[in-house]
Each structure stands twice: as structure tokens, then as C-alpha cells.
VEXDREN-2710 file (C-alpha; in Angstrom, 1 decimal):
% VEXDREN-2710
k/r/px/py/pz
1/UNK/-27.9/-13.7/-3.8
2/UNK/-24.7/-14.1/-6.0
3/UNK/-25.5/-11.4/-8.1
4/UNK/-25.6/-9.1/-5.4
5/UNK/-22.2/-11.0/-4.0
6/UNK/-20.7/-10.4/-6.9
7/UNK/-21.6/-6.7/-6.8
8/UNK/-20.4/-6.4/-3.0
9/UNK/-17.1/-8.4/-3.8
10/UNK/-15.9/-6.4/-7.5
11/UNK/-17.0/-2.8/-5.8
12/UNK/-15.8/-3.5/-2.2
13/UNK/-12.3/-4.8/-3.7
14/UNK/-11.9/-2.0/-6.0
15/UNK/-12.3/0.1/-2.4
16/UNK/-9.7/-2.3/-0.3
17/UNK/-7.5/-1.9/-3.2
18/UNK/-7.2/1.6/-3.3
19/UNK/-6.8/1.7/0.8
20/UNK/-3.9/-1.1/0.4
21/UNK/-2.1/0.8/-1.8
22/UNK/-2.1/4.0/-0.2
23/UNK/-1.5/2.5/2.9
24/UNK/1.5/0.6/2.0
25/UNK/2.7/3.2/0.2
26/UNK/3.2/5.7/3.2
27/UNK/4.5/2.7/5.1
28/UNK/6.8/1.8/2.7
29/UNK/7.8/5.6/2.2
30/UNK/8.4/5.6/6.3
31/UNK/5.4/8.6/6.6
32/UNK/3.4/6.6/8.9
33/UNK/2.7/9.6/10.3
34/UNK/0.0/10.8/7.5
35/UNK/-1.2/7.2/8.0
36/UNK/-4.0/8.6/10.7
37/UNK/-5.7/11.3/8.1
38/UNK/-5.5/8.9/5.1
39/UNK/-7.4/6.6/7.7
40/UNK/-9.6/9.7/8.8
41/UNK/-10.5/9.8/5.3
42/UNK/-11.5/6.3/5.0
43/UNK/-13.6/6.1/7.7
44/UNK/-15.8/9.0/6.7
45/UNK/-15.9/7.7/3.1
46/UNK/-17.4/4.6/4.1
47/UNK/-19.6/6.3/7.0
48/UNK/-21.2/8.5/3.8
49/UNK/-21.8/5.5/2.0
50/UNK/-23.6/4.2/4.4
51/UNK/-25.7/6.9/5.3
52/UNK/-25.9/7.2/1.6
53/UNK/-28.1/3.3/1.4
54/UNK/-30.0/4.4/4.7
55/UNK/-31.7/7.4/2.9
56/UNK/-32.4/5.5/-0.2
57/UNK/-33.9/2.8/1.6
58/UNK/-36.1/4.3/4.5
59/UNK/-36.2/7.7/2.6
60/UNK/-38.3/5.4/-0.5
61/UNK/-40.5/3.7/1.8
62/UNK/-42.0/6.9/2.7
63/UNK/-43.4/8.2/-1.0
64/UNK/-46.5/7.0/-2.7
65/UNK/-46.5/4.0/-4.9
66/UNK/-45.8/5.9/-8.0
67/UNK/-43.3/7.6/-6.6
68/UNK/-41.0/4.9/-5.2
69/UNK/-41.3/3.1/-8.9
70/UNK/-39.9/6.3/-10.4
71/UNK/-37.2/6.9/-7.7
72/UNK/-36.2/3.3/-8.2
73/UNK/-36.6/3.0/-11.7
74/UNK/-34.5/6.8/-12.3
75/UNK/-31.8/5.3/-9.5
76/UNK/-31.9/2.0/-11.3
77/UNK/-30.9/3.5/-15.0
78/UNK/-28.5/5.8/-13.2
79/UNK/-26.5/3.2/-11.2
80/UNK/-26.5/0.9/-14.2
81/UNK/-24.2/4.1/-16.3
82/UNK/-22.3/4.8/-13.2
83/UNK/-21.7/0.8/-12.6
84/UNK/-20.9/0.7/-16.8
85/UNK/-18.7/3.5/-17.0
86/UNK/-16.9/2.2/-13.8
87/UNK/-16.2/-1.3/-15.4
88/UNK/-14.7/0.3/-18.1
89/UNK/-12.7/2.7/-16.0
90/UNK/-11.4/-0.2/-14.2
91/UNK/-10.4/-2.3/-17.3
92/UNK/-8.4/0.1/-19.0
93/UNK/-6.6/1.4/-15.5
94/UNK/-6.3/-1.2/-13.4
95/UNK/-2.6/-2.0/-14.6
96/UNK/-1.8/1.7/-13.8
97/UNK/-4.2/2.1/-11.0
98/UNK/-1.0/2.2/-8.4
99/UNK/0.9/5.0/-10.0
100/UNK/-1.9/7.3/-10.3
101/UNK/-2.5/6.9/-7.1
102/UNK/1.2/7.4/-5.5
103/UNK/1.1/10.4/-8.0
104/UNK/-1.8/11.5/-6.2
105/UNK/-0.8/10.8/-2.4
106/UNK/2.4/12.5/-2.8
107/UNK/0.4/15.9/-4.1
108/UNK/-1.5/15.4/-1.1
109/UNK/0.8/15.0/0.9
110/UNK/2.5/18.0/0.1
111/UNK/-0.5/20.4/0.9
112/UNK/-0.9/19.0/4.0
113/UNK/-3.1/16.9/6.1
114/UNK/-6.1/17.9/4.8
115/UNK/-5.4/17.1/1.2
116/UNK/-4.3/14.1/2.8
117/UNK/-8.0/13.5/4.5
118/UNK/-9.6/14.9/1.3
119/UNK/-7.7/12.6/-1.1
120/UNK/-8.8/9.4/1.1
121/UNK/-12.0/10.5/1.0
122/UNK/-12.3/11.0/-2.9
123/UNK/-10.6/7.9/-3.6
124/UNK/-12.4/5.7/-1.7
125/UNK/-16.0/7.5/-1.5
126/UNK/-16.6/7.1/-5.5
127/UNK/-16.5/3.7/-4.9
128/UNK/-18.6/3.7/-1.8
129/UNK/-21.4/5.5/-3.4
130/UNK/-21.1/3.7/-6.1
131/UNK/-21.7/0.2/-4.3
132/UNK/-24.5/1.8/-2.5
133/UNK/-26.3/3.0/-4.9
134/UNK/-25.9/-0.4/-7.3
135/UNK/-26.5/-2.6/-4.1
136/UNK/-30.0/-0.5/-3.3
137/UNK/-31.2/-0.8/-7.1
138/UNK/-30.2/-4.2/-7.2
139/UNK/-32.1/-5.4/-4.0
140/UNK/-35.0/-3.2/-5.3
141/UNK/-35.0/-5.7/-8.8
142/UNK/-34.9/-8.5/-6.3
143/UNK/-38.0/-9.5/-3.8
144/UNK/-35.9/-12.3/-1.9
145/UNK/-36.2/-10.9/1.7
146/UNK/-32.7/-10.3/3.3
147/UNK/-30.8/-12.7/1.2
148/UNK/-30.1/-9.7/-1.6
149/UNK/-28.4/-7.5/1.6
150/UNK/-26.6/-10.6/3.2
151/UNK/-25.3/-11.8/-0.1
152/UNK/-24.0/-8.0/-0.6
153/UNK/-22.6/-8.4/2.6
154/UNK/-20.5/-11.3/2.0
155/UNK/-19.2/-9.9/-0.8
156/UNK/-17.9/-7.1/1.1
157/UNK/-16.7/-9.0/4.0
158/UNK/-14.6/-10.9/1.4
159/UNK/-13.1/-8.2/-0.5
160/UNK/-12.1/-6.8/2.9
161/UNK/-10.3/-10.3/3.6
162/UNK/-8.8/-10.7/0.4
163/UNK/-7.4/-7.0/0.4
164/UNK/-6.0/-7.3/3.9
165/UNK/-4.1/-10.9/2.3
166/UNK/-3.3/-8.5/-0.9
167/UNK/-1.7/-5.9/1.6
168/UNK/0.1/-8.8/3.7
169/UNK/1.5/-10.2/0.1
170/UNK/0.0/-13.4/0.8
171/UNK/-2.3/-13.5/-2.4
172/UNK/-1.3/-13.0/-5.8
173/UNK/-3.8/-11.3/-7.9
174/UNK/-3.7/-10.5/-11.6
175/UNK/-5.9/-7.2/-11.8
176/UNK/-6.5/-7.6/-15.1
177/UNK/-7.8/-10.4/-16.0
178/UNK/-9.6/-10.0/-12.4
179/UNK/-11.5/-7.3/-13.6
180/UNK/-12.2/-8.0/-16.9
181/UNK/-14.3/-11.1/-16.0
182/UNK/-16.2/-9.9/-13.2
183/UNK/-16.4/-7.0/-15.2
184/UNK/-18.6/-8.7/-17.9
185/UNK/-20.7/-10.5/-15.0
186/UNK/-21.2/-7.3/-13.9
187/UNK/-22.4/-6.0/-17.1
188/UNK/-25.3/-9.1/-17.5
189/UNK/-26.1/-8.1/-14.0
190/UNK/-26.2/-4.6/-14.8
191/UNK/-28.8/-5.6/-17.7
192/UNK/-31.2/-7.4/-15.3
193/UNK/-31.3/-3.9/-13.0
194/UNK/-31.7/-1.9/-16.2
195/UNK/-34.9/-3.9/-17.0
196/UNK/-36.5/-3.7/-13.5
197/UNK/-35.4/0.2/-14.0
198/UNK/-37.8/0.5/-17.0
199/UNK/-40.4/-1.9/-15.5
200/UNK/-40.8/0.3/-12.3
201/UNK/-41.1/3.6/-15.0
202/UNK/-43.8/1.7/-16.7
203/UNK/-45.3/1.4/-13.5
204/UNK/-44.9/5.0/-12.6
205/UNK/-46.9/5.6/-15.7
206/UNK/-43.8/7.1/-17.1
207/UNK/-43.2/4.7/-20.0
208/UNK/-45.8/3.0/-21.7
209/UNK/-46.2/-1.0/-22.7
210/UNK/-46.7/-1.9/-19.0
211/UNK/-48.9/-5.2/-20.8
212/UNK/-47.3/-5.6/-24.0
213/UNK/-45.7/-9.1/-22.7
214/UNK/-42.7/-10.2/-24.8
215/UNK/-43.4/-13.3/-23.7
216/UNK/-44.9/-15.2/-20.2
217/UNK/-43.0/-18.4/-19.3
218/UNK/-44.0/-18.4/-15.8
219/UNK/-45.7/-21.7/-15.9
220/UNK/-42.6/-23.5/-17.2
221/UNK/-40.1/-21.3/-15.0
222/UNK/-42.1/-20.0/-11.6
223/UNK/-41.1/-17.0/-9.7
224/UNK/-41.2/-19.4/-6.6
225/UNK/-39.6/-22.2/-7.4
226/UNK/-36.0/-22.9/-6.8
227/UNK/-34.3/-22.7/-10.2
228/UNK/-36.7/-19.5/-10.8
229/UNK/-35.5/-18.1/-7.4
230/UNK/-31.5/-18.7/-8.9
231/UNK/-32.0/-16.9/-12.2
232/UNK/-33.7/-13.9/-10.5
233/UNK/-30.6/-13.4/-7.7
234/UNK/-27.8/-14.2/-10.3
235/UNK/-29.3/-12.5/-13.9
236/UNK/-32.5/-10.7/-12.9
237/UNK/-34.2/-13.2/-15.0
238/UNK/-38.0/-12.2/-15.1
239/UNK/-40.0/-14.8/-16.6
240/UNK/-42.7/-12.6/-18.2
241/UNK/-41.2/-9.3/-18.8
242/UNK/-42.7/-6.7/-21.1
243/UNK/-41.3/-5.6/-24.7
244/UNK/-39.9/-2.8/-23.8
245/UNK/-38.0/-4.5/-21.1
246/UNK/-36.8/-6.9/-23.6
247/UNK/-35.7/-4.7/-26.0
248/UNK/-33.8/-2.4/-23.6
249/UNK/-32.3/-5.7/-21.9
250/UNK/-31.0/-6.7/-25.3
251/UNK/-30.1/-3.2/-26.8
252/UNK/-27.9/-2.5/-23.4
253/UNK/-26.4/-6.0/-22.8
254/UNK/-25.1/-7.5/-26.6
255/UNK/-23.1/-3.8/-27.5
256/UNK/-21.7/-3.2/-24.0
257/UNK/-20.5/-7.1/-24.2
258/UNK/-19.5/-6.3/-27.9
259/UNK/-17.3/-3.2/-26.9
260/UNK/-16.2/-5.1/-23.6
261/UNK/-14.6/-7.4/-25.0
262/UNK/-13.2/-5.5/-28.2
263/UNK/-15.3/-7.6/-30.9
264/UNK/-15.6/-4.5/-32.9
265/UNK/-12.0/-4.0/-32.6
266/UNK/-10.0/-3.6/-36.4
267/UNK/-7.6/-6.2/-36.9
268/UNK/-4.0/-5.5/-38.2
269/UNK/-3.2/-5.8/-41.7
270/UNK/-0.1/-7.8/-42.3
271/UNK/2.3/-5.9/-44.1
272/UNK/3.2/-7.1/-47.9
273/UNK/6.2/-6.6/-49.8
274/UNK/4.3/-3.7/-51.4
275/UNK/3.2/-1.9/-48.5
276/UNK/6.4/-1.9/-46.6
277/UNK/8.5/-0.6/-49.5
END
């Protein structure tokens, strides 16, 4: 369940965000008028997101067996680059995320309302599709009943919550260190979805080593016991998973970690006496 918190609260606040800030732009700019289309545009980013998870859930539960491992598999591996390439995104912009969007409403503005609507919709339906699409590949990697969806949930309900206290300037928060460290708890989540991808493709028949085990710890760590049941909602953790799974797990998580946090990064030569005349 906290993994998929974690997923609804970075994503969701991400979207509150963006809706604060253009919001309290226009107020602030006294155009509450254009306030109705930006929320116009809102509302039908989040209704598309929505509709979005419906069809991937009920629209799955309708192929064969083989199919719905390689539509969730496929959908897993693609949410995982859209969720890394978003983390990313977020890290290096997130101290210039307000001016690139007041840069934007303003251009929007001026070509009328529905620029205005469109603009809304853009910004915050990335985001929404986004969170869908994770969410359903998460729950998918996770067979924990409702708790995957209601910890999702929760997540959301308190981004909402602590964007409406951003909006209100009643919390403080430092965006960048914010979203750098859930940014690398998304990233070890994102590894555990990756696996499951490629686990449901070598169920599919699509990828082969479906029993090459890397190793099978399920008698020291069971699927159904408690401390199993944690590592599974929080990491993905899979207790017997296959080679392939293993390697992919490892090949994805240590270099995205690695670049994340700049380990690769070149450090600055000092300057000598030499150099600097």
C-alpha cells in the first residue's frame, strides 16, 4: 500500500501544484475572470484520467490470459520510462516550474479562452495520465485486493490537502529537496513494476526464462505473511523472481540511482598557481 501512496501523493502533488500556481496567479493578477476556463480545463483533465484507468482496468479483464500479461507487461515498461523521465523532469525544473508556467498562462491568455481551457488541460492532463497509467501497472504488480487503489487514493486525497494549505500559504515546502527524495523512492518503486513488466512478458511467451529462478526464498520470506505482504506493497519485492527479472531489476535501478543522484558527476579541479596563470 505505501508504494502505491507514494505514487498517488508525488504524482497528484505535482498536479495540485501546477493548479495552485495558475490559480493564484490569475488571482493575484486580478483576471479572476479566466479563472472558470482554467478550471474548465481542470476538470476535464482529471475526468480523462479517469476514464483513462477505467479502460485499462475493465478494458484488460476482457482479453485472454496471454493477452492481459502482454498488455500489462508492455504498459508496465512504458509507465516505468514515462514515470523515469518524469522524475527527472521534475528534479531539474521544479525551482523554475512557476515561471514557465506564468510564461505560459499569459500566452494563453492572450489567445483567448480556449488557449486558456487548452493550456489547463495540457498542464494538468500529462500528469493525470501519467498517475493513471503508473497507478494501473502498479496495482497489476500487486495482488493485495483494494489496499493498492485505497492506498493510491490516500495519496491523492493528501496531495489535494497539502496543495490547497500550499495555495492558502499555510505550508512551507522546499520543492527541491521534496522531489528529489520521493523522486528516488519512486525510482526503487519503478524497479519493482519494471520486473513484474518482464515477468508478465515471460508469461505471454514473449520473453523467455519464465523458470530460470534467480533464486526462491519463499520459505524464509512467504508471500502471505506480514513482513512478505510489506515488501511487496512498498518495493515489489518478489521472493522467487526469475533471472531475467533480476537482471533487469538491477540493470534499471543502480544506474538510474547513479545518474539521480549525480555519482557520475566530474568533480572540479582546484585551480594551481600554474593553471590560473
Amino acid at each position: 500500500m505505501f508504494g502505491n501512496y507514494l505514487i498517488g501523493l508525488r504524482e497528484g502533488l505535482e498536479a495540485s501544484l501546477v493548479v495552485c500556481i495558475l490559480i493564484a496567479y490569475l488571482v493575484k493578477t486580478d483576471r479572476r475572470d479566466k479563472l472558470p476556463p482554467v478550471w474548465l480545463g481542470v476538470s476535464a483533465a482529471v475526468v480523462l484520467s479517469m476514464a483513462f484507468g477505467a479502460v485499462l482496468q475493465f478494458g484488460s479483464s476482457q482479453l485472454t490470459f496471454e493477452a492481459q500479461e502482454a498488455l500489462g507487461g508492455s504498459l508496465s515498461i512504458i509507465s516505468v520510462g514515462l514515470v523515469t523521465w518524469m522524475v527527472f523532469w521534475m528534479r531539474r525544473t521544479a525551482r523554475h516550474l512557476k515561471t514557465e508556467l506564468h510564461g505560459k498562462l499569459d500566452a494563453a491568455i492572450a489567445m483567448g479562452t480556449t488557449a486558456l481551457v487548452v493550456t489547463s488541460f495540457l498542464a494538468v492532463g500529462r500528469e493525470g495520465l501519467e498517475t493513471a497509467l503508473f497507478i494501473w501497472s502498479a496495482v497489476q504488480a500487486t495482488d493485495d485486493g483494494w489496499n493498492p487503489l485505497v492506498g493510491a487514493a490516500l495519496g491523492l486525497l493528501t496531495s489535494v490537502v497539502l496543495g490547497w494549505l500550499f495555495y492558502r500559504g499555510a505550508l512551507r515546502i522546499n520543492l527541491a529537496k521534496f522531489f528529489t527524495w520521493t523522486g528516488a523512492m519512486l525510482v526503487v518503486v519503478a524497479a519493482g513494476v519494471l520486473a513484474y513488466g518482464v515477468h508478465d512478458l515471460q508469461e505471454a511467451g514473449w520473453l523467455p526464462g519464465l523458470h530460470s529462478l534467480a533464486f526462491d526464498i519463499s520459505s524464509t520470506i512467504p508471500k502471505d505473511s506480514w513482513y512478505g505482504t510489506l515488501l511487496k506493497g512498498v518495493f515489489n519485492f518478489q521472493p522467487d523472481p526469475t533471472v531475467l527479472q533480476l537482471v533487469v531489476w538491477l540493470a534499471y535501478l543502480l544506474p538510474t540511482l547513479a545518474v539521480f543522484f549525480n555519482l557520475f558527476g566530474s568533480r572540479a579541479k582546484p585551480v594551481t598557481a600554474k593553471s590560473a596563470a
